[in-house]
C-alpha atoms as one frame of an Amber mdcrd trajectory, in Angstrom:
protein
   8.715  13.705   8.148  11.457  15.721  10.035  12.935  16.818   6.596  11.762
  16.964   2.763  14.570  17.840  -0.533  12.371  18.180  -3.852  13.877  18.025
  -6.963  13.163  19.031 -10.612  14.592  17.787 -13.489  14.639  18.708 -17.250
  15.003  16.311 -19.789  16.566  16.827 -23.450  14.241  13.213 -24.199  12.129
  10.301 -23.253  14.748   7.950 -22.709  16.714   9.599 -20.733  14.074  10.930
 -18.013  12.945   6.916 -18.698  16.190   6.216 -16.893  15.797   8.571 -14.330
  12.278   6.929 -13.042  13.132   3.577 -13.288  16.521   4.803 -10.620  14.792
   6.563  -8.426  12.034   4.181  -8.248  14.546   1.196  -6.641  17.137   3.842
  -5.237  17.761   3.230  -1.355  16.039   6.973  -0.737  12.660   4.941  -1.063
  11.511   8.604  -3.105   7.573   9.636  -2.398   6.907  11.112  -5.126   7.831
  11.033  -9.112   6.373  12.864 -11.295   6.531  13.143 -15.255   5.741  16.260
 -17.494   6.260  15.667 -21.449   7.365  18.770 -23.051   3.852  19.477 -24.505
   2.815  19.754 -20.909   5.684  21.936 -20.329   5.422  24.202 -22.924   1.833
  24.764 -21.784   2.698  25.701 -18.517   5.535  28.187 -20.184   2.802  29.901
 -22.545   0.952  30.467 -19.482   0.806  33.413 -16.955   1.713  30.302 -14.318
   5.169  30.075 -16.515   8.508  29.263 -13.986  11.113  29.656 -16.384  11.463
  26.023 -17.758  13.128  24.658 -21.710   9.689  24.211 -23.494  11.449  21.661
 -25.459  11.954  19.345 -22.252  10.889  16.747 -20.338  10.604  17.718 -16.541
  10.684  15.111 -13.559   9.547  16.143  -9.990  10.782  14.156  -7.681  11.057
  14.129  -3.674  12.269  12.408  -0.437  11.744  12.738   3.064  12.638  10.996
   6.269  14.740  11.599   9.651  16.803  14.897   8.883  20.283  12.939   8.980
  19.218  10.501   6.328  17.736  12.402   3.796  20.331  15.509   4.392  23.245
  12.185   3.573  21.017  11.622   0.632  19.943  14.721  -0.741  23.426  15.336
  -3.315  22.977  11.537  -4.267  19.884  11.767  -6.241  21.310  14.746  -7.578
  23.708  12.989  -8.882  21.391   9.988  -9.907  19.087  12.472 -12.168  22.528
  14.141 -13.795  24.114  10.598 -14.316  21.040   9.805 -16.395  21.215  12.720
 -18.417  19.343  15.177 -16.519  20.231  18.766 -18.466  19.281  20.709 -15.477
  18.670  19.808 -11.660  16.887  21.895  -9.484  16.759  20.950  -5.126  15.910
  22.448  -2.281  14.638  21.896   1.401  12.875  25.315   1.993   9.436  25.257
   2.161   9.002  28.397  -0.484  11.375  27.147  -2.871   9.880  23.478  -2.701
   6.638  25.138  -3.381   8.159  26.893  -6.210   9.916  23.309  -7.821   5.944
  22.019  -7.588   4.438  24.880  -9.181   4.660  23.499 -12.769   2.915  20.215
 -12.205   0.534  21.534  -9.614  -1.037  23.768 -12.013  -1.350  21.888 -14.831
  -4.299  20.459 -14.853  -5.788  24.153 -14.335  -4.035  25.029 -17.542  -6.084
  22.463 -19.321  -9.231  23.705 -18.349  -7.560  27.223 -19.994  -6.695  26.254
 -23.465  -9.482  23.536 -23.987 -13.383  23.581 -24.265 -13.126  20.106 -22.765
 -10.099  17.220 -22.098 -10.175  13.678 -21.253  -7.759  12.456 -18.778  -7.207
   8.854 -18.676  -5.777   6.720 -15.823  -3.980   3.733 -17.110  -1.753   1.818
 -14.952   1.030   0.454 -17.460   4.703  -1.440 -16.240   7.131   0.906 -15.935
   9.152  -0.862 -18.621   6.041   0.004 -21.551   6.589   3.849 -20.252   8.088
   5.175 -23.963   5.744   2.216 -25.999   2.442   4.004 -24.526   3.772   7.585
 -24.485   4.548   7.386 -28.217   0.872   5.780 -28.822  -0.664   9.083 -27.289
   1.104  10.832 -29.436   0.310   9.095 -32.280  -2.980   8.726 -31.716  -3.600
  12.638 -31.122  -1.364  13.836 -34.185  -3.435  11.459 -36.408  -6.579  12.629
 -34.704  -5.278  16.794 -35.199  -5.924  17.423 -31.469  -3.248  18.004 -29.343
  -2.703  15.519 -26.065  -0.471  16.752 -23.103   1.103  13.651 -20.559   1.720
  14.789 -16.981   1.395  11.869 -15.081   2.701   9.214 -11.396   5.607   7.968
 -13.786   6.968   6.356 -10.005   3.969   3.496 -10.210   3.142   4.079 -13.858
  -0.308   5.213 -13.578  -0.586   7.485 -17.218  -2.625  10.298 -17.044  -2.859
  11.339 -20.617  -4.843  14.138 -21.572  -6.682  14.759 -24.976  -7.813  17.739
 -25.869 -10.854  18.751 -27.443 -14.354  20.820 -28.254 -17.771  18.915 -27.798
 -19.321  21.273 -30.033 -17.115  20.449 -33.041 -18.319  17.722 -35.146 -16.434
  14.290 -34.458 -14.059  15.699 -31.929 -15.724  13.360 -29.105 -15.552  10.574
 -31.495 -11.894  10.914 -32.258 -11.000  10.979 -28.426 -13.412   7.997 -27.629
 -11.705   6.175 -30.381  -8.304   6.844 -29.250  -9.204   6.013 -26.037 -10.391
   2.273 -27.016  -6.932   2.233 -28.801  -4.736   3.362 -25.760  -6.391   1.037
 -23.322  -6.147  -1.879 -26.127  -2.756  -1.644 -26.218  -2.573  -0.887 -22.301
  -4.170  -4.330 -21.408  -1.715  -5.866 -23.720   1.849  -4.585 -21.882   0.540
  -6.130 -18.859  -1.439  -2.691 -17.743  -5.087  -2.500 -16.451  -7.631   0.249
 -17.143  -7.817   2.618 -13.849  -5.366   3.184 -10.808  -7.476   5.792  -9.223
 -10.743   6.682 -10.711 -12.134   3.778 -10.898 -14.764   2.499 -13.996 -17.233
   4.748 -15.272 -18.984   6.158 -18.157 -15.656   6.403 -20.306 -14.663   2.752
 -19.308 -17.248   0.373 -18.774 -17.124  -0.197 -22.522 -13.289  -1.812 -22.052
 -14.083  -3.857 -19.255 -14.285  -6.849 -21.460 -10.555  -6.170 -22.359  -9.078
  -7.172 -19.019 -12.068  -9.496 -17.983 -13.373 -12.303 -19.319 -17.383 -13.574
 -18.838 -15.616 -15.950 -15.715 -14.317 -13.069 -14.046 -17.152 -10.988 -14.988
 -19.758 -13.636 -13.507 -17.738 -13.036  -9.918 -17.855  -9.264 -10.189 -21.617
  -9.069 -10.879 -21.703 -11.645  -7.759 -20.911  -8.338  -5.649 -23.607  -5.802
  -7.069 -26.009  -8.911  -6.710 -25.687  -8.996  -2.938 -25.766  -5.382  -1.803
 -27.115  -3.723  -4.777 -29.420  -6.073  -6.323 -31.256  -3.363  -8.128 -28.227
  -1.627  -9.183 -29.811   2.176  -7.601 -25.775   2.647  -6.227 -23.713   4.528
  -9.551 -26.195   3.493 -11.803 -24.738   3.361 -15.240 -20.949   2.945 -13.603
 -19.012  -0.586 -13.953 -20.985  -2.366 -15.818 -21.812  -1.627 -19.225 -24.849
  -4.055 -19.240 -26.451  -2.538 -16.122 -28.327   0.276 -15.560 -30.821   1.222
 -12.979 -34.445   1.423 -14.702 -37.745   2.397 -13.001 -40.432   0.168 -12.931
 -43.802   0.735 -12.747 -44.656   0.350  -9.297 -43.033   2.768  -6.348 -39.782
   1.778  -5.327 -39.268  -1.116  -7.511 -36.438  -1.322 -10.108 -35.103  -4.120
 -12.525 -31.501  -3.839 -14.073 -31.183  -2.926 -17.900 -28.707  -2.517 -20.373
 -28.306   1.034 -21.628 -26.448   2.533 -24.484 -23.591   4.143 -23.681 -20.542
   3.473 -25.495 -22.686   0.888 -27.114 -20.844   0.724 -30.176 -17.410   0.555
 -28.496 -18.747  -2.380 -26.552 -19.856  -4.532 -29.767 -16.396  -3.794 -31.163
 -14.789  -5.695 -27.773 -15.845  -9.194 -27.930 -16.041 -10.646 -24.692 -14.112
 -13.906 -24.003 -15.249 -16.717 -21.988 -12.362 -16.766 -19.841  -9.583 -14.262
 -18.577  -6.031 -15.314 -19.486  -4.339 -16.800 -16.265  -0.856 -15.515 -14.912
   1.773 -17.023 -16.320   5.453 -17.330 -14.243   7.244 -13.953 -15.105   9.564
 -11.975 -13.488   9.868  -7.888 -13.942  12.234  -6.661 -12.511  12.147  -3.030
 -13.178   8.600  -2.923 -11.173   9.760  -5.602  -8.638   6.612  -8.448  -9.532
   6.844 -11.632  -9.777   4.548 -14.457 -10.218   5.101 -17.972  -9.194   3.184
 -21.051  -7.348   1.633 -20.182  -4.237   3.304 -23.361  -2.905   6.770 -21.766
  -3.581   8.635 -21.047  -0.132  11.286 -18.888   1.011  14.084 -21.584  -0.646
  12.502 -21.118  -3.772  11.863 -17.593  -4.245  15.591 -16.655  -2.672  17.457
 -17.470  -5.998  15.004 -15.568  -8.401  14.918 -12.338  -5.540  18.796 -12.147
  -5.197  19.998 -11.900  -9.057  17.929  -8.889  -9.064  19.024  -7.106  -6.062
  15.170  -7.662  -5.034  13.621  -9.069  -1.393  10.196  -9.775  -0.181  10.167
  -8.211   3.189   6.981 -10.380   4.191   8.137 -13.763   4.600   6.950 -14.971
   8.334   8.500 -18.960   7.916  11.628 -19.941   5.622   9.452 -23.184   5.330
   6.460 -22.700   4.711   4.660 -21.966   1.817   3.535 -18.290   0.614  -0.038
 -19.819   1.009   0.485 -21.530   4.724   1.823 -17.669   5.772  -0.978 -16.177
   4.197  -3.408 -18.312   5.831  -1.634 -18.009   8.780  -1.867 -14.271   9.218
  -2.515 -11.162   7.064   0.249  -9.522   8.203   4.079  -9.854   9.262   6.857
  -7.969  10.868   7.628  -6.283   8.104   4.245  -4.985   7.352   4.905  -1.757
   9.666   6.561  -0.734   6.367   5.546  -2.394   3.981   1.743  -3.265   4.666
  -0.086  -6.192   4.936  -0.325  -9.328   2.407  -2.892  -7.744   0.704  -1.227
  -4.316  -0.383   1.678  -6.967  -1.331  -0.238  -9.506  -3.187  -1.187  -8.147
  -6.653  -3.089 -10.859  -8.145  -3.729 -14.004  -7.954  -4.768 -17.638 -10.045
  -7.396 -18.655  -8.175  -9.288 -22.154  -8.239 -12.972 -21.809  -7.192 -14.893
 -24.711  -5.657 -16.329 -25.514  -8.722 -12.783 -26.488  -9.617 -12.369 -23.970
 -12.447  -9.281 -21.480 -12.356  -9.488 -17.702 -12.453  -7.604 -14.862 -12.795
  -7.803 -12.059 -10.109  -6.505  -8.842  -9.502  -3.493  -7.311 -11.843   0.652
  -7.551 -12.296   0.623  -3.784 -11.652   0.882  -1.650  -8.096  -2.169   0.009
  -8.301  -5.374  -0.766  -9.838  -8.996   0.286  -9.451 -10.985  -1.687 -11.591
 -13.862  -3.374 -11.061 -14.269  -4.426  -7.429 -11.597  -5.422  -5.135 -11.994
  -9.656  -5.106  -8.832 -10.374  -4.450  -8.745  -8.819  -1.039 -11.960 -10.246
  -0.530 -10.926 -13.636  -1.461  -7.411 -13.418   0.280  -9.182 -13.353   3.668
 -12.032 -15.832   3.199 -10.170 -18.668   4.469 -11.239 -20.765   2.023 -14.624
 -20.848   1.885 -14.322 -19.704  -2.069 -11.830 -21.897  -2.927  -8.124 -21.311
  -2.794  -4.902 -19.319  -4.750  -2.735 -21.686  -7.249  -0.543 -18.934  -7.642
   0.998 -15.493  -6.317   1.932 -12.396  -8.240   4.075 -10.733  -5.823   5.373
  -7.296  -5.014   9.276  -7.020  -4.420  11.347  -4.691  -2.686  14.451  -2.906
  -3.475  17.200  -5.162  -1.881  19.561  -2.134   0.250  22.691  -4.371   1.086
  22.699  -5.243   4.635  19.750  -6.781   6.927  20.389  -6.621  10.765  18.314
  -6.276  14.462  18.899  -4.279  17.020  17.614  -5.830  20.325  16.452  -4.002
  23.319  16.292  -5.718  26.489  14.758  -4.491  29.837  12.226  -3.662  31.758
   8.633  -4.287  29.566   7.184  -0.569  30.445  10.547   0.757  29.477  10.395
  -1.223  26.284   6.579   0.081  25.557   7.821   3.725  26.019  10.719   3.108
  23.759   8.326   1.186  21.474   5.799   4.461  21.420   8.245   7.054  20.940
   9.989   5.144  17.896   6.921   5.162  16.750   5.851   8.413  17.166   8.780
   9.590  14.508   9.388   9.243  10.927  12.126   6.754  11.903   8.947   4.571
  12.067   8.938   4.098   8.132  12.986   3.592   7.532  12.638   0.138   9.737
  11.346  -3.302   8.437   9.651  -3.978  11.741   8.975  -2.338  15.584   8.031
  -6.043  17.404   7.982  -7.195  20.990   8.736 -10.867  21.898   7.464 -12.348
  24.809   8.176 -15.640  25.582   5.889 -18.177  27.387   4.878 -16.238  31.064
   5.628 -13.078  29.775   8.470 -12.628  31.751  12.108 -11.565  29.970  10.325
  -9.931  26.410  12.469  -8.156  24.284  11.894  -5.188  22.020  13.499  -5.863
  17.800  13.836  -3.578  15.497  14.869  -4.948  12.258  16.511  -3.150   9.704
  17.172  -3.537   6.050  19.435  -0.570   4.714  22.633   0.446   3.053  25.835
  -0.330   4.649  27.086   2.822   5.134  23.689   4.144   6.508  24.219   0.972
   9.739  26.501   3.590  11.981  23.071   6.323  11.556  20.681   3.732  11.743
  22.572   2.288  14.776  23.550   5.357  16.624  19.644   6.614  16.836  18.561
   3.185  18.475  21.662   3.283  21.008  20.595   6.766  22.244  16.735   5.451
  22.142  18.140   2.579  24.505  19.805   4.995  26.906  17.564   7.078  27.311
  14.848   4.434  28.532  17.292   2.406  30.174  17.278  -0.512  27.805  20.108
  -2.724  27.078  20.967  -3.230  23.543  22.339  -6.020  20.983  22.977  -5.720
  17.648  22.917  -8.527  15.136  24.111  -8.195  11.134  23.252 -11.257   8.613
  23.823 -10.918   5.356  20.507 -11.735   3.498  16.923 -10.879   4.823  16.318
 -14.141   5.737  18.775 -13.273   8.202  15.354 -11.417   9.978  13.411 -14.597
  10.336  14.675 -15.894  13.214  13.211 -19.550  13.866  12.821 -19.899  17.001
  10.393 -16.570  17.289   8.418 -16.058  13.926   7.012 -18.562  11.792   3.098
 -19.105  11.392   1.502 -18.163  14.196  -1.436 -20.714  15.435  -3.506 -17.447
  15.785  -3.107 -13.642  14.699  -5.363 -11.325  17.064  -5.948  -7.596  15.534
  -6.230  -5.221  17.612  -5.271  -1.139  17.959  -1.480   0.078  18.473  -1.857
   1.410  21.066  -3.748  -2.088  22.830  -1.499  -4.002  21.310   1.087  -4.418
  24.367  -0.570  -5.272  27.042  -3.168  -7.893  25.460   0.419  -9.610  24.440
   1.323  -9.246  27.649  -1.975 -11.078  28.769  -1.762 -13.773  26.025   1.820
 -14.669  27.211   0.899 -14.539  31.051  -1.297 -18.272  29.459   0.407 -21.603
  29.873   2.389 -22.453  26.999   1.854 -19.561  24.771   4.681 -17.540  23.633
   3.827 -14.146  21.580   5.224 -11.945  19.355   3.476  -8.036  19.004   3.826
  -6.078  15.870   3.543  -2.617  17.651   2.777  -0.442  14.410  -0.355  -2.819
  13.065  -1.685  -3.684  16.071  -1.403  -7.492  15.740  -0.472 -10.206  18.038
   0.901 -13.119  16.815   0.489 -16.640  18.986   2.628 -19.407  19.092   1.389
 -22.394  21.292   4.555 -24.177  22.855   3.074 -26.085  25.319   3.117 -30.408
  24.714   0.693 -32.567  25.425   1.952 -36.076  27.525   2.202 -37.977  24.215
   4.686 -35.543  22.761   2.881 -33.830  20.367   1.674 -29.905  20.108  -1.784
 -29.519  22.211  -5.164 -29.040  20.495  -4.232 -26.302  18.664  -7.877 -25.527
  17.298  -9.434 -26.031  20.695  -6.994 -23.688  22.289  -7.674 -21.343  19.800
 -11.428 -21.464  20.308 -11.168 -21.139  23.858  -9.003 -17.929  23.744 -10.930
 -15.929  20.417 -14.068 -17.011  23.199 -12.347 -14.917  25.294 -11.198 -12.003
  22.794 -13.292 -11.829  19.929 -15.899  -9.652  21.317 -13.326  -7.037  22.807
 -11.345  -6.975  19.504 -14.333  -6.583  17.327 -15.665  -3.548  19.610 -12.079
  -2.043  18.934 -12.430  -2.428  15.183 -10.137  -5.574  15.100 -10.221  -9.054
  14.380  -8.807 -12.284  14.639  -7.375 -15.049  12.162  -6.197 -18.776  13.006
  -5.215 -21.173  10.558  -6.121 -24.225  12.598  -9.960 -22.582  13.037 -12.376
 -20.718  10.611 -14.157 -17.154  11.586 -17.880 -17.850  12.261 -20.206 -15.363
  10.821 -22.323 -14.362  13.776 -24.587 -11.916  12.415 -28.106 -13.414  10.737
 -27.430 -10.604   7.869 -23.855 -11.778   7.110 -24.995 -15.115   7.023 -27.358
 -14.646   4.383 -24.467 -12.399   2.136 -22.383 -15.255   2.295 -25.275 -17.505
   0.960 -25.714 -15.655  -1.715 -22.300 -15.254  -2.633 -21.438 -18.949  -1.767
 -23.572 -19.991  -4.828 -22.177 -17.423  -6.978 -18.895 -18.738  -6.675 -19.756
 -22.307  -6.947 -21.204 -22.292 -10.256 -19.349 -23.998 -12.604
């Protein structure tokens, strides 16, 4: 970024910093970083040598934002004013390096501090709705005052992954036992707000025992599918996951069988395990921006539940097709420069296997590491597992005012202007960076589509005209007033086929796709992906053999796109497995899901 303000905040309570996070987390500044220290934390750092002058009696939010130097500088006395308006005692910014350094000095060297005062500490790594924030807070307390050993919470309050930290000695008689058992308590009542066990350290000795408290034996089943394939034997993290497997020597060389072992053993016959996980039900948060709802629903459907909460999802590709056509369709979209692909914007998932029974996969939460990653796998197996019922969904903050500017021109003047917007941080402040080239390649033009405040259009605007000047580039501008407005019909929609490739590739193999009869193409210059759209009819009227077109040209393409890390998609033709050892993978796998 060309500039970064950090902030710090105190606190007189919870519920006002609790208003703070939930601003800044939908405020138009997009912040990177929010960070919570209770006053226990605090007043740890202030009986320290590290100590920077803070209220021990407070709670203290970090907070930051960075971008383009004449955005964030328009922004900085805003969120100022956002962390005083919700009852911010004290407010702290600054762009100089030293002082920012100085503003992150009390959460950077907390966890040191720990290590200080206590023999030993357990940090835990729930991920919790933002919304549950004081419930869960108050439980740590609780459960450490009860206990008589002190707990500290510094934690990502911003995606509402808790970090809680209990304190204790090993040596002391019953001090591990009270932390293990307030542990089982805290992720109890985590799993029931709608949380999940890990964000970022995954499942390990502390947490296989709770597994059963998010999964049930369905979900379970299709976990252990993934250890059964590439670690039948379970020699990778022995002892981690799983509380039932363990890697065990047999007698002969090299030979192992799994085996259950006995940690947390008696934690783990306290948490029966169900049969089945409970499914997603239709909700709508809308202080975390999820939502879950059919994955038949389409653009006409999800536009009334999105707009009464100032909320948008950035990804749509079609306004008529349904959330599972586009996802077939493509992994990514336009907007996926800034906002990622489906899969960073599809939380979980109902999913029907081919057996015909339904489970649940992945979480309602924005981050979660636990267990292994299915529903990516299973968002991009193209049915061969089955397919999704329904969609929780990640939202966006809504910013007022959704527009394109359009760059017309010669193409290598649009592929330098393409390559030096994205060579800046203006890259991440704009939904998408796409060329369009229509069939023959011939006339392409260069969008940029924006979704922002009104008042921010005139910056937004005047950076794009200069860009335009300078590479002699005519420009448009366009201004609708939802963001459906950046769908435009006659360019996106499903593709027929979605070719990944690199960025920097990504031009002139659009270029070459276009230069084909009857093929228009759109590029999404940040991802690397070319999106298809055959336009060429056949003499009865009708579209051409879409799926033989689309084996002819991946015939063509695959093998350079694989050698460049990339890939391809089609929703009118599966991806073969070519290699003999992913063949047999899938076998295995195949079955596993197909049991009933």
């Amino acid at each position: 970024p060309e500039k970064m303000w950090t902030y710090r905040a105190t606190f007189p309570e919870l519920r006002s910093a609790e208003r703070a996070i939930l601003a800044l987390a939908s405020h138009d500044s997009f912040p990177v970083a929010i960070e919570l220290m209770d006053p226990r934390c605090v007043a740890m750092v202030e009986n320290s040598p590290m100590a920077v002058g803070l209220p021990k009696d407070s709670f203290l939010i970090v907070t930051e934002i960075d971008g383009p130097a004449v955005l964030v500088n328009a922004r900085a006395e805003e969120v100022a004013a956002l962390l005083r308006t919700a009852g911010a005692t004290g407010v702290e910014w600054s762009d100089d390096e030293t002082q920012r350094k100085k503003l992150w000095k009390a959460r950077k060297v907390a966890g040191g501090l720990m290590g200080q005062i206590s023999p030993d500490f357990l940090v835990q790594d729930a991920v919790i709705p933002k919304s549950a924030l004081a419930d869960l807070l108050q439980l740590v307390y609780d459960e450490a005052d009860a206990a008589g050993l002190p707990a500290v919470n510094v934690f990502h309050a911003g995606d509402g992954n808790l970090h809680p930290n209990f304190l204790f000695d090993s040596r002391r008689p019953g001090d591990l036992e009270k932390v293990e058992a307030s542990s089982k308590r805290l992720m109890q009542r985590v799993v029931a707000v709608g949380g999940t066990l890990s964000g970022e350290h995954g499942i390990g000795n502390d947490k296989t025992a709770y597994m059963p408290l998010v999964f049930g034996a369905d979900t379970l089943r299709l976990q252990l599918a993934v250890p059964r394939v590439f670690n039948p034997r379970h020699q990778l993290n022995p002892l981690k996951v799983f509380a039932s497997r363990s890697f065990a020597q047999s007698g002969s060389r090299g030979a192992s069988q799994p085996a259950a072992h006995a940690t947390h053993a008696a934690h783990a016959e306290k948490i029966p395990l169900r049969e089945t996980t409970p499914l997603f039900t239709a909700f709508l948060d809308a202080v975390d921006g999820v939502i879950c709802l059919p994955a038949t629903a389409t653009a006409a459907e999800l536009e009334p539940l999105r707009t009464a909460h100032a909320l948008r999802f950035p990804l749509l590709l079609d306004v008529q097709a349904s959330l599972r056509e586009q996802v077939a369709a493509s992994g990514f979209a336009p907007a996926s420069s800034r906002f990622g692909p489906f899969c960073d914007n599809i939380l979980g998932m109902n999913w029907r296997l081919p057996s015909g029974q339904v489970v649940r996969i992945g979480e309602r939460v924005v981050k979660s590491t636990t267990g292994y990653d299915l529903l990516r796998f299973l968002l991009n197996s193209q049915g061969a597992f089955g397919e999704p019922l329904d969609y929780v969904l990640r939202l966006r903050p809504e910013c007022g005012l959704t527009g394109h500017f359009l760059l017309r021109g010669r193409f290598d003047d649009q592929t330098q202007a393409a390559s030096r917007l994205l060579s800046t941080c203006w890259m991440h402040w704009f939904d998408s960076v796409d060329l369009l080239l229509p069939a023959g390649g011939q006339d392409s033009v260069l969008r940029i589509a924006l979704n922002c405040p009104s008042v921010e259009w005139p910056v937004y605007e005047d950076h794009v005209r200069r860009l335009a000047a300078d590479q002699r580039l005519s420009l448009e501008t366009s201004i609708a007033p939802t963001p459906q407005g950046d769908v435009p019909d006659r360019w996106d929609g499903c593709p027929d086929f979605a070719f990944k490739t690199t960025p920097k590739r990504v031009l002139s193999l659009a270029r070459e796709l276009a230069a084909e009869p009857g093929l228009r193409c759109v590029a999404l210059c940040y991802n690397g992906v070319v999106h298809g759209y055959f336009t060429q009819r056949d003499s009865g009227g009708g579209r051409t053999d879409a799926a033989t077109r689309v084996s002819a040209l991946t015939a063509r393409h695959a093998a350079a796109l694989c050698e460049s890390g990339g890939d391809w998609q089609s929703r009118h033709v599966p991806r073969s497995t070519t290699q003999p050892l992913e063949r047999d993978w899938l076998e295995i796998l195949t079955r596993e899901f197909s049991r009933t």
